[in-house]
C-alpha positions in Angstrom: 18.1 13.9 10.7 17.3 12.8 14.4 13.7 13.3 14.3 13.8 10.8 10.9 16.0 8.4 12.4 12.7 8.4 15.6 10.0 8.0 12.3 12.5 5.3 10.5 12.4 3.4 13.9 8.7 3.7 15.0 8.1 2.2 11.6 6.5 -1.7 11.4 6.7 -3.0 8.7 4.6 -6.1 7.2 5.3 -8.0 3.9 2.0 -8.6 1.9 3.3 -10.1 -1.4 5.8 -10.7 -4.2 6.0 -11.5 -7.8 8.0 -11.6 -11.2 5.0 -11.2 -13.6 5.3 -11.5 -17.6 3.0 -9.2 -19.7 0.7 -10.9 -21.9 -0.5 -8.1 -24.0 -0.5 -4.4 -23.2 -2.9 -2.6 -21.5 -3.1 0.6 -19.3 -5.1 0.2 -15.9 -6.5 3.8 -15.2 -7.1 3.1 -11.1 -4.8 0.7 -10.3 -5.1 0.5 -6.7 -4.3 -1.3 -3.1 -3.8 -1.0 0.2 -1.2 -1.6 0.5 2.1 -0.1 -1.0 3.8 -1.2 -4.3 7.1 -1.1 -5.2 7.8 -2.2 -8.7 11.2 -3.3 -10.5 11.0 -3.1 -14.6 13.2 -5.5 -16.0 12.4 -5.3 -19.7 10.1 -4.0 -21.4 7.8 -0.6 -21.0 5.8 1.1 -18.2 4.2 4.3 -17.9 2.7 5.9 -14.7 0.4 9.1 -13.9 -2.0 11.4 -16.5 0.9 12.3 -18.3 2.5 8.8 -18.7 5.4 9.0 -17.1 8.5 6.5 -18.6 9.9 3.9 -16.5 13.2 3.1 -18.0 14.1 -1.0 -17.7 16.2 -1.1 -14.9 14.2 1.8 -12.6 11.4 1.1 -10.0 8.3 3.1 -9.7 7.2 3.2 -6.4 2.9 3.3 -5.8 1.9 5.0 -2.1 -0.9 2.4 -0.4 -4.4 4.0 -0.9 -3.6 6.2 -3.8 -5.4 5.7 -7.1 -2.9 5.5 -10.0 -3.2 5.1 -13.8 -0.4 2.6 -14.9 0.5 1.4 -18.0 2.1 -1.6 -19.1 3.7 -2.6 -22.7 4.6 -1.1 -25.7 2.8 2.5 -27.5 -0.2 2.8 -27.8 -0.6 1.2 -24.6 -3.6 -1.1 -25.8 -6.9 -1.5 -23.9 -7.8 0.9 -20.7 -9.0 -1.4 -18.1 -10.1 -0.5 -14.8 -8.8 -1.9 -11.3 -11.5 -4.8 -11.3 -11.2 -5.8 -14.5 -7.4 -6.5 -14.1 -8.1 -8.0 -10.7 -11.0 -10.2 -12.0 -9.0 -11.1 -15.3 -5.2 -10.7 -14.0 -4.3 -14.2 -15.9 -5.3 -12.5 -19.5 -3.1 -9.9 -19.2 0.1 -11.4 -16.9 1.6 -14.6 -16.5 3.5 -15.7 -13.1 7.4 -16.6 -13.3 8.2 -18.9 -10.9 11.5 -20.4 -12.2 14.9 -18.3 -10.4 16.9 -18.8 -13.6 14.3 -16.3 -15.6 13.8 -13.7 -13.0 15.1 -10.5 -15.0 15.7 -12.2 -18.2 12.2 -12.8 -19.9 10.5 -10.1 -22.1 8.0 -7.1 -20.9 8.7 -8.6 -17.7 8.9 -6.8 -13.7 8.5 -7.8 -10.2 6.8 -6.0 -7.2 7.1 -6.1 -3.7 3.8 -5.0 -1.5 3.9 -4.3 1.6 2.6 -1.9 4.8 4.9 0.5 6.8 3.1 1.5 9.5 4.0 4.6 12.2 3.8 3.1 15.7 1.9 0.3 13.8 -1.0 2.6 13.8 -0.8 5.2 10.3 0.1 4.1 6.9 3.5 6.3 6.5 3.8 6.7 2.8 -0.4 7.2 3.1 0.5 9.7 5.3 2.7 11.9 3.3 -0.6 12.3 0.4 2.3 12.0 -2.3 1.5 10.6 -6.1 3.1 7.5 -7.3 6.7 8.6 -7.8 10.0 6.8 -9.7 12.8 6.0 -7.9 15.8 6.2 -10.5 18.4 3.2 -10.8 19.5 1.8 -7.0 21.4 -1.3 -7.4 20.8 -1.9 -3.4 17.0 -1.5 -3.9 17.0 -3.9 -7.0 18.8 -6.2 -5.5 16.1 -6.6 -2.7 13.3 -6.5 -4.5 14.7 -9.6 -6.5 15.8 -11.7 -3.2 12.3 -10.7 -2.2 10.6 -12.4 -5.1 13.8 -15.3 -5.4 12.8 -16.2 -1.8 8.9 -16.4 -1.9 9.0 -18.9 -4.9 11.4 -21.1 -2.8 10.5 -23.2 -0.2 13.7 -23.3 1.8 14.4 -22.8 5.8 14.1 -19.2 7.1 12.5 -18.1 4.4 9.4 -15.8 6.1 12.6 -14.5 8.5 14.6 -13.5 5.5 11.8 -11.8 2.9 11.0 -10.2 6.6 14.4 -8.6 7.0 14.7 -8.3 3.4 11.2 -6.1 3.0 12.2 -3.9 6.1 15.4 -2.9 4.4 13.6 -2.3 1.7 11.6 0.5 3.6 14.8 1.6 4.5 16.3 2.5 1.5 12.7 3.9 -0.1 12.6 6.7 2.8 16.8 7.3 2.7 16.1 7.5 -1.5 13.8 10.1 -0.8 15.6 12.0 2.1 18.3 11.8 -0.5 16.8 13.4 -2.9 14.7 16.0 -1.0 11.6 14.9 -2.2 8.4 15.6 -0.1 10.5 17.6 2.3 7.7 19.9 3.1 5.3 16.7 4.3 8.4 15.0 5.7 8.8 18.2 8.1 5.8 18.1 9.4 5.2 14.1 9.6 8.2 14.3 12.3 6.2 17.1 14.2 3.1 15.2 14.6 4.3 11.8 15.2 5.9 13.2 18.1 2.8 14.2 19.7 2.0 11.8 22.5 -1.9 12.6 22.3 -2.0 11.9 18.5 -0.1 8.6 19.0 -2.9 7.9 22.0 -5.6 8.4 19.1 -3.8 6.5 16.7 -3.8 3.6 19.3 -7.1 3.6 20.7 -8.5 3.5 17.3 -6.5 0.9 15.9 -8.2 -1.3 19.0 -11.6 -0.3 18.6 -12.3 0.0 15.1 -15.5 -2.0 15.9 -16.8 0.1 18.3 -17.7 3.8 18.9 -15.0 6.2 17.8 -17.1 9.7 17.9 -15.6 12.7 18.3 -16.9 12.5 21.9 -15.0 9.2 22.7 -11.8 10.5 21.0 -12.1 14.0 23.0 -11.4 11.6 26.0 -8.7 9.9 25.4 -6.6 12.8 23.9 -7.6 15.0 26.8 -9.3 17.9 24.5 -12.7 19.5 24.3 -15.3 17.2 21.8 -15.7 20.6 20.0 -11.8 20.9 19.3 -10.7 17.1 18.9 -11.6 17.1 15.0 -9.9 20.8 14.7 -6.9 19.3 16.5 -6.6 15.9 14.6 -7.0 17.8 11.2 -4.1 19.8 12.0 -1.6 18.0 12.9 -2.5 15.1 10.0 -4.3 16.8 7.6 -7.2 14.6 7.4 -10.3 14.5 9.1 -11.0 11.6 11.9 -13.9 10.3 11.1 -12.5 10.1 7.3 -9.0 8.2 9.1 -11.5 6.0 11.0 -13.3 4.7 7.8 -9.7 4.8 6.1 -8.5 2.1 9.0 -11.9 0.4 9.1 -11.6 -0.4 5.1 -8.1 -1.0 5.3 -8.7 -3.7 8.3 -11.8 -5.0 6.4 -9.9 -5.9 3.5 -7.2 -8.0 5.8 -10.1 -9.8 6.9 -11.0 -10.6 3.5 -8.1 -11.9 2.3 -6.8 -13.9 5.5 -9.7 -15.2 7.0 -13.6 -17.6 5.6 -15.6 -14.7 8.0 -18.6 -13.7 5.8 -19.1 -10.4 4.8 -21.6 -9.6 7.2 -18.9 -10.5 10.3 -16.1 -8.6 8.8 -18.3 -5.5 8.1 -19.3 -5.8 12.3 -16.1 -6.9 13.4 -14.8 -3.1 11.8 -17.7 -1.6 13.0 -20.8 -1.0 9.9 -23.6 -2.6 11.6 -25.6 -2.7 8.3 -24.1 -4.9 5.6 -25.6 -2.9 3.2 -24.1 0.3 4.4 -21.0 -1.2 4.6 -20.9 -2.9 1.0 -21.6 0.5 -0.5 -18.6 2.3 1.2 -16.1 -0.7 0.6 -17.3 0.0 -3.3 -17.1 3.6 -3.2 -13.3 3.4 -1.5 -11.9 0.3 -3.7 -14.0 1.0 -6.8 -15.0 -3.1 -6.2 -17.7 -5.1 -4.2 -16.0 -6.5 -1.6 -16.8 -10.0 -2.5 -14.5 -9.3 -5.4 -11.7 -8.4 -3.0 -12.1 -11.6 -1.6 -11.3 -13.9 -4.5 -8.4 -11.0 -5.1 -5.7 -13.5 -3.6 -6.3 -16.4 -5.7 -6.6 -13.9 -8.9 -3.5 -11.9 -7.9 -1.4 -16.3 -7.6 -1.7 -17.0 -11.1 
């Protein structure tokens, strides 16, 4: 339990967004998708998850890892139209509608809300990324609803504190997402070894230096540096203890910072694509497409389609 309580408190944690969204006609995305990770509260209504469409009963949350691909479904049997991720980011007002009023947060048909946000190991490796686990449900937890719902109560307000409080709010949501699954001894085998590696000063060096030079040269050759480890060996190493490859992390933390940039700042395309370290926009618009399954232009203009 000690060596989770060290993960629980090397985690940083950043809201991204809230909403209490009404279905407008039913539809199953087959790729829904983000960055970021999803935690989402059925009120009423009917949602299905995974190949095998897994039932989320009104009242449960279904909980969607950052960077994992997942087909969702929302409304009644037979689910109508399959849509993919871009279509339901380029046309999110055709198929939900945004509650903003407190009174009708819970109350209104086929509706949910969702939290999104990042939880970050040393503020450096997507945690629940991390873990390679599938979109799972988490069964009724009164504490977790609760959150979720001051979450979304407090973004549609416009009161004192409010940043400070969906802050705290979001963090304990974390919280109770990782005890929920300590809990219930899911992912224990992942879990295990997550401890192991996060311990490991020289990974946590990696981690670092990448994070602060995504838009410079992060070969094998640099990286055998600063971990202190023979260029031959610093893949063999970095694969073992996290199961992924470097050069595949370094494009996963490239993409993921490129899309920040997208939504928070007016830098073009071009600048983003240098600032994270593609040289050629061209190069650099394929990959985005190939990772998100959208141009990155279209991520852009994400924000304003995801505030209806």
């Amino acid at each position: 339990m000690e060596d989770y309580n060290k993960v629980i408190e090397s985690l940083g944690v950043r809201y991204i967004k809230s909403k209490n969204l009404i279905l407008q006609q039913p539809f199953t995305v087959r790729n829904s998708y983000d960055v970021g990770n999803t935690l989402i509260l059925l009120h009423k209504g009917r949602i299905t998850f995974g190949e095998d469409s897994h039932l989320v009963e009104e009242g449960e949350m279904l909980f969607i890892p950052g960077g994992r691909g997942t087909r969702v479904g929302y409304g009644p049997e037979p689910g109508g139209r399959v849509i993919t991720n871009d279509d339901l980011i380029t046309n999110k007002d055709k198929f939900f509608s945004s509650n903003d009023h407190l009174d009708l947060i819970g109350d209104a048909e086929q509706s949910h809300s969702f939290v999104s946000f990042d939880a970050k190991v040393f503020d450096s490796v997507n945690f629940f990324a991390s873990l390679d686990v599938p979109a799972f449900l988490i069964n009724r937890n009164e504490k977790l609803g609760a959150l979720i719902k001051q979450v979304v109560a407090e973004s549609i307000q416009d009161l004192p504190g409010r940043e400070r409080l969906i802050n705290i709010y979001t963090e304990n949501i974390v919280v109770e997402v990782v005890r929920y699954v300590l809990q219930n001894n899911m992912f224990v085998e992942q879990l295990a070894t997550n401890s192991t590696y996060f311990k490991d000063p020289r990974l946590i060096d990696l981690f670092n230096y990448i994070k602060e030079h995504l838009g410079g040269d992060l070969s094998n050759k640099v990286l055998s540096g600063v971990a202190n480890v023979s260029e031959d060996y610093v893949g063999q190493y970095f694969k073992m203890l996290t199961n992924i490859n470097p050069q595949d992390y370094i494009e996963y933390q490239r993409m993921e910072r490129a899309v920040f940039l997208l939504r928070t700042t007016k830098k073009s395309i071009r600048e983003i694509g240098k600032d994270v370290g593609y040289k050629d926009t061209a190069y650099f618009c394929r990959r985005f497409k190939m990772m998100f399954g959208i141009p990155a232009g279209k991520m852009r203009r994400r924000e304003s389609a995801m505030n209806i």
